[in-house]
C-alpha positions as protocol buffer text, in pm:
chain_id: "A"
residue {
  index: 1
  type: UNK
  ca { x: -1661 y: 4130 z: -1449 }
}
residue {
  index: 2
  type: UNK
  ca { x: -1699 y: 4492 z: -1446 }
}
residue {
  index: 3
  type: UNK
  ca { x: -1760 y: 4491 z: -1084 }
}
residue {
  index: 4
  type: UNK
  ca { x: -1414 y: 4265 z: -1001 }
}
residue {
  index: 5
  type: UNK
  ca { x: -1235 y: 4494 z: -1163 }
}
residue {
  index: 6
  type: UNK
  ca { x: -1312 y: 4787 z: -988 }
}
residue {
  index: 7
  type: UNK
  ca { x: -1434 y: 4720 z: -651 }
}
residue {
  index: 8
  type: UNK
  ca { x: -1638 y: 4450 z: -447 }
}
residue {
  index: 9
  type: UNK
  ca { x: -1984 y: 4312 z: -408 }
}
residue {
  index: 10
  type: UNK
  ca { x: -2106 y: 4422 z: -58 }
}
residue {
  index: 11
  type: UNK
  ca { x: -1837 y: 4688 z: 38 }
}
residue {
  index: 12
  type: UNK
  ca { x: -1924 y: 4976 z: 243 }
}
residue {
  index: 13
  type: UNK
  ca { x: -1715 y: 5253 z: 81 }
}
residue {
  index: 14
  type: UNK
  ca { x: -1830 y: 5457 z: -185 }
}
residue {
  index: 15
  type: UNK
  ca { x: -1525 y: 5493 z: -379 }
}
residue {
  index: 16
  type: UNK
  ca { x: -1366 y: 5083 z: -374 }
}
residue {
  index: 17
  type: UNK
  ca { x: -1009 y: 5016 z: -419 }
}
residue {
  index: 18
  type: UNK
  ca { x: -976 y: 4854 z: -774 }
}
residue {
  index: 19
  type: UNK
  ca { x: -830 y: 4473 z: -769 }
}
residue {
  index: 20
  type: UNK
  ca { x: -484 y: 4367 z: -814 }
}
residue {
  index: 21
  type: UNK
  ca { x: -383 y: 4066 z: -940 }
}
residue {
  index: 22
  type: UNK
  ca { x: -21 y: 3959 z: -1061 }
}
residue {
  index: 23
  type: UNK
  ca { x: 14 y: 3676 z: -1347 }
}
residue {
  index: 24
  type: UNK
  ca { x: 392 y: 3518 z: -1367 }
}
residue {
  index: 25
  type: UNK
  ca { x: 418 y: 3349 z: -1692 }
}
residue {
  index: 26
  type: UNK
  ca { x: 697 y: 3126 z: -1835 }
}
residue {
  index: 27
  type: UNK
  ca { x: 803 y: 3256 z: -2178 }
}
residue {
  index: 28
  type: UNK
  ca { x: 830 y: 2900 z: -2282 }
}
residue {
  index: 29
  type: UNK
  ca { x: 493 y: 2758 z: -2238 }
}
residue {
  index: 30
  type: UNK
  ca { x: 204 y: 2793 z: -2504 }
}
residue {
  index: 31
  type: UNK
  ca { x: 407 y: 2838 z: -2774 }
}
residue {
  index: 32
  type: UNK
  ca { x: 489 y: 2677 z: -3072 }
}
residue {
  index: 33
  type: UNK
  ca { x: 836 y: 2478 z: -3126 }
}
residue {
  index: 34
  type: UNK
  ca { x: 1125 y: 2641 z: -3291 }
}
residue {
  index: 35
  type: UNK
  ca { x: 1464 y: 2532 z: -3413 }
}
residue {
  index: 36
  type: UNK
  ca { x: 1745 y: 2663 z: -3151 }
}
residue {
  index: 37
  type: UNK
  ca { x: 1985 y: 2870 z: -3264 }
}
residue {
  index: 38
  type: UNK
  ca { x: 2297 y: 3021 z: -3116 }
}
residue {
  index: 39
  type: UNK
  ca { x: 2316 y: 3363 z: -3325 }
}
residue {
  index: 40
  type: UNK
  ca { x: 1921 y: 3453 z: -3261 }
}
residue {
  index: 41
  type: UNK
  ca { x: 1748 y: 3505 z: -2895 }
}
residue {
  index: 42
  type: UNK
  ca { x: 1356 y: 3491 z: -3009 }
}
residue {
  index: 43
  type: UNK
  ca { x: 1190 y: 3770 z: -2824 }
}
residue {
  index: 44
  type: UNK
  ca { x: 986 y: 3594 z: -2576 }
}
residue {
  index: 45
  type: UNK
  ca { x: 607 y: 3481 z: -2745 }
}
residue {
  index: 46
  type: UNK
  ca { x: 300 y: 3472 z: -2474 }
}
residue {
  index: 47
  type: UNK
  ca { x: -13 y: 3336 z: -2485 }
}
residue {
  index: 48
  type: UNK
  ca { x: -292 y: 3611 z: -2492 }
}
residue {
  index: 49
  type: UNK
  ca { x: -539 y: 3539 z: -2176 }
}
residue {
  index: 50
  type: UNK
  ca { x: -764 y: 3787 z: -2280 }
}
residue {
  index: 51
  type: UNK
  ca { x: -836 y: 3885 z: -1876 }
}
residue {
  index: 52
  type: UNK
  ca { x: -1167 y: 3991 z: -1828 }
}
residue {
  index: 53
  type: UNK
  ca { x: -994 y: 4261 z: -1572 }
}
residue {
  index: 54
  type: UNK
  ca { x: -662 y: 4441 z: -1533 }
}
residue {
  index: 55
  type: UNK
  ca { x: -389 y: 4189 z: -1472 }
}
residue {
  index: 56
  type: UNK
  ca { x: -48 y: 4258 z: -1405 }
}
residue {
  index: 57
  type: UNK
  ca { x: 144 y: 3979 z: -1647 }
}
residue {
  index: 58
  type: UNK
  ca { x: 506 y: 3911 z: -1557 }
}
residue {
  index: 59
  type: UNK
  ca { x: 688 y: 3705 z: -1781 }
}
residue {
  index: 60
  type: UNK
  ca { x: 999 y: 3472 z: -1668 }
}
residue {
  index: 61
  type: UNK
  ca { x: 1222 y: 3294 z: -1844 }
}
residue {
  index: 62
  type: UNK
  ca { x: 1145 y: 2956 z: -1629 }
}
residue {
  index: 63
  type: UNK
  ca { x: 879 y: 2977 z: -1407 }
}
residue {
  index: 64
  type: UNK
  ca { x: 1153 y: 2770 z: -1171 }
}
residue {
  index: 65
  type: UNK
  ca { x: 1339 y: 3048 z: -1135 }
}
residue {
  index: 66
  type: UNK
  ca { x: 1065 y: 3182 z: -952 }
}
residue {
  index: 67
  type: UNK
  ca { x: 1169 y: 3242 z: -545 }
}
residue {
  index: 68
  type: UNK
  ca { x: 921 y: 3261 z: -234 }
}
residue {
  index: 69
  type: UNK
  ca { x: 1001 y: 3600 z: -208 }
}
residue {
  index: 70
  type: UNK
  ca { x: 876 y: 3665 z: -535 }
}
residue {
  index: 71
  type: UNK
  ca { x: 510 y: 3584 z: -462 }
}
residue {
  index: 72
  type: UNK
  ca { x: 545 y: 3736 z: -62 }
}
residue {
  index: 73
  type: UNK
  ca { x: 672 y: 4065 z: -220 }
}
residue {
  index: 74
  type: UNK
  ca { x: 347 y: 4070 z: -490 }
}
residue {
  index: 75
  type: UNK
  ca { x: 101 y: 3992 z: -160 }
}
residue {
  index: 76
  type: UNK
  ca { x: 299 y: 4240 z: 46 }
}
residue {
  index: 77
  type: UNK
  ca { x: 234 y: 4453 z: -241 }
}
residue {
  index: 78
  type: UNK
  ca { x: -97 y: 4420 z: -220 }
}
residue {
  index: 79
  type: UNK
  ca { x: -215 y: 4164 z: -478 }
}
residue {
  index: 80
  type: UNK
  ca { x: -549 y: 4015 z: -417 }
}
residue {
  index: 81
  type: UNK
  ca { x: -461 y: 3719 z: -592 }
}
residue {
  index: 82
  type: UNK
  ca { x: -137 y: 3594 z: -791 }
}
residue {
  index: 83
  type: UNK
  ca { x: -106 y: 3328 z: -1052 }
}
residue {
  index: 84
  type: UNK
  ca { x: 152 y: 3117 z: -1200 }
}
residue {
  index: 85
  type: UNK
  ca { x: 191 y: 2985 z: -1527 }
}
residue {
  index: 86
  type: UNK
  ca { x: 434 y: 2720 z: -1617 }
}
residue {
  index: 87
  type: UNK
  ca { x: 508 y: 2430 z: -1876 }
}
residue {
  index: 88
  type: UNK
  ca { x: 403 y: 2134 z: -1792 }
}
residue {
  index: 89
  type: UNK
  ca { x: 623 y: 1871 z: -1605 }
}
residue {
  index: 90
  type: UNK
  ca { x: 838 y: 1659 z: -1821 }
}
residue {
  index: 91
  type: UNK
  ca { x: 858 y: 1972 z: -2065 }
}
residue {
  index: 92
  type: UNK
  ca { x: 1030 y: 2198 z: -1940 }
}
residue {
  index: 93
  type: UNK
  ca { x: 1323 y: 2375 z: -2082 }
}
residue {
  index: 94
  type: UNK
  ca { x: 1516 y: 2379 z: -1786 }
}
residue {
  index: 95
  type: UNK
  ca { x: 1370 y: 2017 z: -1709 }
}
residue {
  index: 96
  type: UNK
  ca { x: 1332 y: 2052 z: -1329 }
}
residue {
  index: 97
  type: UNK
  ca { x: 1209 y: 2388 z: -1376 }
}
residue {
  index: 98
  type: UNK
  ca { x: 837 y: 2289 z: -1319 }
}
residue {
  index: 99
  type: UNK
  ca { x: 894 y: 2079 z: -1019 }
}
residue {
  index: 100
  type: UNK
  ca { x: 1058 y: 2356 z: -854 }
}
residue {
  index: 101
  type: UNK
  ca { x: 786 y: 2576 z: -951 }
}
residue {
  index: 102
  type: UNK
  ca { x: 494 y: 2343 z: -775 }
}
residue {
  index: 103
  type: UNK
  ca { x: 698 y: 2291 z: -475 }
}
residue {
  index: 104
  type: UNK
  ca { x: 764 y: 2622 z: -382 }
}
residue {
  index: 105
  type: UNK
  ca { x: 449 y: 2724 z: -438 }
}
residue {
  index: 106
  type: UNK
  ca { x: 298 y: 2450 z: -233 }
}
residue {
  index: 107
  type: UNK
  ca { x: 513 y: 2565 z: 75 }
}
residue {
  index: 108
  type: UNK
  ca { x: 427 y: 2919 z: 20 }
}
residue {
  index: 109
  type: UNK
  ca { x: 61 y: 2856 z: 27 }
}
residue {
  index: 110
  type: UNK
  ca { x: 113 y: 2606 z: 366 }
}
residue {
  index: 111
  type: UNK
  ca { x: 278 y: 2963 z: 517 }
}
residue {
  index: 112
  type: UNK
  ca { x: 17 y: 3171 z: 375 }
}
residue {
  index: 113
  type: UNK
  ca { x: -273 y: 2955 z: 513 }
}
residue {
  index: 114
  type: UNK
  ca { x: -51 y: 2988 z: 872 }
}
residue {
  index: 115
  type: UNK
  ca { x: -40 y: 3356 z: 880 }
}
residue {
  index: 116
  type: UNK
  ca { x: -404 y: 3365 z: 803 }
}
residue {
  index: 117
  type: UNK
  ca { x: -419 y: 3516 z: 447 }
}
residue {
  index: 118
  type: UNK
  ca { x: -577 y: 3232 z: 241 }
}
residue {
  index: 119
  type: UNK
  ca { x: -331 y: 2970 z: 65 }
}
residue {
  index: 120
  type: UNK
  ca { x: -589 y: 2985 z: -200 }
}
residue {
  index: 121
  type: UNK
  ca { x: -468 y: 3325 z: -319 }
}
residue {
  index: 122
  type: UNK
  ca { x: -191 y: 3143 z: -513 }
}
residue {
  index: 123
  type: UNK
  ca { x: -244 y: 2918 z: -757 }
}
residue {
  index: 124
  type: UNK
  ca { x: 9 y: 2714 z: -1014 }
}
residue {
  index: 125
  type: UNK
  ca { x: -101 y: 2653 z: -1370 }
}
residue {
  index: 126
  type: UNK
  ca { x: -10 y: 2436 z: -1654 }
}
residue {
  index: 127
  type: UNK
  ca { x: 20 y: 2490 z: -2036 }
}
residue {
  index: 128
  type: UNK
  ca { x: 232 y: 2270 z: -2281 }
}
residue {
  index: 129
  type: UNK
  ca { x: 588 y: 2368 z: -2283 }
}
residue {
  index: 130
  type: UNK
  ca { x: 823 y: 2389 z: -2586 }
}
residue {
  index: 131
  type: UNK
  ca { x: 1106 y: 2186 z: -2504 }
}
residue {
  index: 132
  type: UNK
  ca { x: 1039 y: 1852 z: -2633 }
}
residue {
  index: 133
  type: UNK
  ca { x: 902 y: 2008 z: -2979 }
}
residue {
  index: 134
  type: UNK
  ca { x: 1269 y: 2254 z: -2956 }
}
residue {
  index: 135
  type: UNK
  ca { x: 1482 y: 1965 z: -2875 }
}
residue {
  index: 136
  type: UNK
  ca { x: 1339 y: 1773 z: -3181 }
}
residue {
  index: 137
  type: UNK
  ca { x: 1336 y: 2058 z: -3493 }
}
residue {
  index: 138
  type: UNK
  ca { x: 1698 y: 2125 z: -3320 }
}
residue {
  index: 139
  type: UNK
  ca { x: 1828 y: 1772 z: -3395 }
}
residue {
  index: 140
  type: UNK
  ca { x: 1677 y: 1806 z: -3756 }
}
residue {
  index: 141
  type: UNK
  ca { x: 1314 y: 1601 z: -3702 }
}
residue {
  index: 142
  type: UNK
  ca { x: 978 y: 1681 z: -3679 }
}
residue {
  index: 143
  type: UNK
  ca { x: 832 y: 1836 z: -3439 }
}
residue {
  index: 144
  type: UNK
  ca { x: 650 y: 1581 z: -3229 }
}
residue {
  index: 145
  type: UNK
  ca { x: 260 y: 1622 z: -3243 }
}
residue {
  index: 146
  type: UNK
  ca { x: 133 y: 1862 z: -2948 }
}
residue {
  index: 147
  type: UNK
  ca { x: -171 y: 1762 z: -2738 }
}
residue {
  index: 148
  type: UNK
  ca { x: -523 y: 1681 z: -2795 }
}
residue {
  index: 149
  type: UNK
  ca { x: -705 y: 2008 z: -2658 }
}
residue {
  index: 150
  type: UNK
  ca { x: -583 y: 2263 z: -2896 }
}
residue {
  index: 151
  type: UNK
  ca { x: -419 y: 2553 z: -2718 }
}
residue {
  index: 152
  type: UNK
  ca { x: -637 y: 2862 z: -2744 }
}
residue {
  index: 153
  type: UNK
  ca { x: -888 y: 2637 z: -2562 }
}
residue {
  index: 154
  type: UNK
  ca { x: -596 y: 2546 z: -2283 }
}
residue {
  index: 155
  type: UNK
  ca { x: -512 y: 2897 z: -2266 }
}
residue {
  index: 156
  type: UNK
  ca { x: -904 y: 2998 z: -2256 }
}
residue {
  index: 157
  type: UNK
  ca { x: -960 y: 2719 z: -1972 }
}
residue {
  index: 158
  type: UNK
  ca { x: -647 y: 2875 z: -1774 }
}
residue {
  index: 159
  type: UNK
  ca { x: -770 y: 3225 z: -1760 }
}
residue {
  index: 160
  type: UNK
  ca { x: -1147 y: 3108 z: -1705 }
}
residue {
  index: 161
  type: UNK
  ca { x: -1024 y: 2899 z: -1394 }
}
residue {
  index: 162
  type: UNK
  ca { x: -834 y: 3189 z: -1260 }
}
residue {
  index: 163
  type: UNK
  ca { x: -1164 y: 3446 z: -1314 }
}
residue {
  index: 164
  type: UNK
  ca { x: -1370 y: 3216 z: -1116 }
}
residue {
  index: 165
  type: UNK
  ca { x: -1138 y: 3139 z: -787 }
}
residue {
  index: 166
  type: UNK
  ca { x: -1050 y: 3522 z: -773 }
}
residue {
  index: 167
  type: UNK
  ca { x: -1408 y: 3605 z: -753 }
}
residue {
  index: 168
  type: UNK
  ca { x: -1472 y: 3424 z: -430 }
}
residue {
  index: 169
  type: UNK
  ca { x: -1169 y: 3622 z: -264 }
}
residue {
  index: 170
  type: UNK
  ca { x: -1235 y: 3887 z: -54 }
}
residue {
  index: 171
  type: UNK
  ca { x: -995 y: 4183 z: -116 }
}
residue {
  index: 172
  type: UNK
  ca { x: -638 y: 4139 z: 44 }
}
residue {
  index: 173
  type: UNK
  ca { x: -616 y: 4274 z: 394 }
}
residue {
  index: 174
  type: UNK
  ca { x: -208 y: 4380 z: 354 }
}
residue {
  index: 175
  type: UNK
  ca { x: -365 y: 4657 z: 123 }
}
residue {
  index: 176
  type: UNK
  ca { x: -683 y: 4833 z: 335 }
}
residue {
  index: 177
  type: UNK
  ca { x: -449 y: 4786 z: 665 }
}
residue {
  index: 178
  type: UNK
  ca { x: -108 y: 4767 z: 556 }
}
residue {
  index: 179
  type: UNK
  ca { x: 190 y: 4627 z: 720 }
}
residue {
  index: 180
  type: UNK
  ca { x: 273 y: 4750 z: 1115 }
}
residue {
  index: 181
  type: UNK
  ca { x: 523 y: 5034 z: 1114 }
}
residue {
  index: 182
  type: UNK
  ca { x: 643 y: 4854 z: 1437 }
}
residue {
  index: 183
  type: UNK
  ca { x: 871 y: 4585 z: 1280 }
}
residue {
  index: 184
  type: UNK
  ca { x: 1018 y: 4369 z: 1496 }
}
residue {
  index: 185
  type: UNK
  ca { x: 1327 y: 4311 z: 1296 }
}
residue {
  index: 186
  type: UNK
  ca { x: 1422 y: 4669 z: 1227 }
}
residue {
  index: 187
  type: UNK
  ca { x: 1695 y: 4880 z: 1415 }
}
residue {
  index: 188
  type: UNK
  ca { x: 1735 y: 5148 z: 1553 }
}
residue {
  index: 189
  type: UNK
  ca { x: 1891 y: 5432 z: 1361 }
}
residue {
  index: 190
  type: UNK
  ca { x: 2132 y: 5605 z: 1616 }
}
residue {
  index: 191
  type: UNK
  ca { x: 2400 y: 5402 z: 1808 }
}
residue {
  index: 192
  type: UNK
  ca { x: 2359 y: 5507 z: 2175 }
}
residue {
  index: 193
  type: UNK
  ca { x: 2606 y: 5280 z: 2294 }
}
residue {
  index: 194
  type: UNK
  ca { x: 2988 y: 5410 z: 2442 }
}
């Protein structure tokens, strides 16, 4: 784990550049229910990963408001890897806020598997959202019973699962080469026309 942190197996350089790897996470997933209220915003609550290795954890408030450009600029950046962490579907705060989530993702990874940097680099993951357990203190019941796993051994399986697919990636070739200075898009800065 050391070594993933720091550098990679095999690389010819004597001094490696350490890994970078970005983590969104939805503020309502993993975490207990909790009565609304109109007066209070809760500070958002997160689940501790307990990363083997520097990550870079960006929480949301719904992982659906999460945009392609989002993960491109994190890559551009030079992430090696980035994650996403959502409720699952069908609890979801903002209700379609999951969908949205997997489908974007799924047509960013399509381009980034065109443009030849590895659609495997992103990955979507699922913990149990709040909203049905919310909904129901907030209407005066009980809290419905959560799921069968207990959630420190979700959480546990979520960061485990995202150790061992970064470790098969080789480092992210936007960072060692960087993007061409010779943008095709870009214009000129003097006006030579009359």
């Amino acid at each position: 784990m050391a070594e993933m942190a720091t550098g990679w197996a095999g690389t010819s350089s004597a001094v490696a550049a350490p890994r970078m790897f970005v983590v969104f996470v939805c503020e309502n997933s993993a975490r207990a229910g909790r009565t609304p209220t109109s007066g209070k915003r809760h500070r958002p609550e997160t689940p501790d990963f307990g990363w083997p290795f520097p990550v870079q954890e960006v929480v949301v408030p719904c992982a659906g408001r999460l945009q392609p450009e989002h993960f491109l600029k994190a890559f551009e950046a030079g992430a090696d890897s980035v994650g996403v962490v959502c409720c699952e579907e069908g609890n979801c705060h903002h209700q379609e806020g999951s969908k949205r989530c997997r489908r974007r993702i799924e047509a960013v990874t399509a381009l980034l598997g065109e443009v030849g940097l590895g659609k495997e680099r992103l990955m979507l993951f699922h913990l149990p959202g709040s909203a049905v357990q919310d909904m129901a203190l907030g209407a005066g019941a009980a809290a419905p019973a959560t799921a069968d796993q207990p959630l420190g051994q979700k959480v546990a399986a979520v960061r485990d699962e995202f150790v061992s697919r970064v470790a098969t990636l080789a480092p992210n070739p936007l960072r060692t080469t960087g993007l061409s200075e010779d943008v095709p898009h870009q214009l000129e800065s003097e006006d030579d026309s009359d």
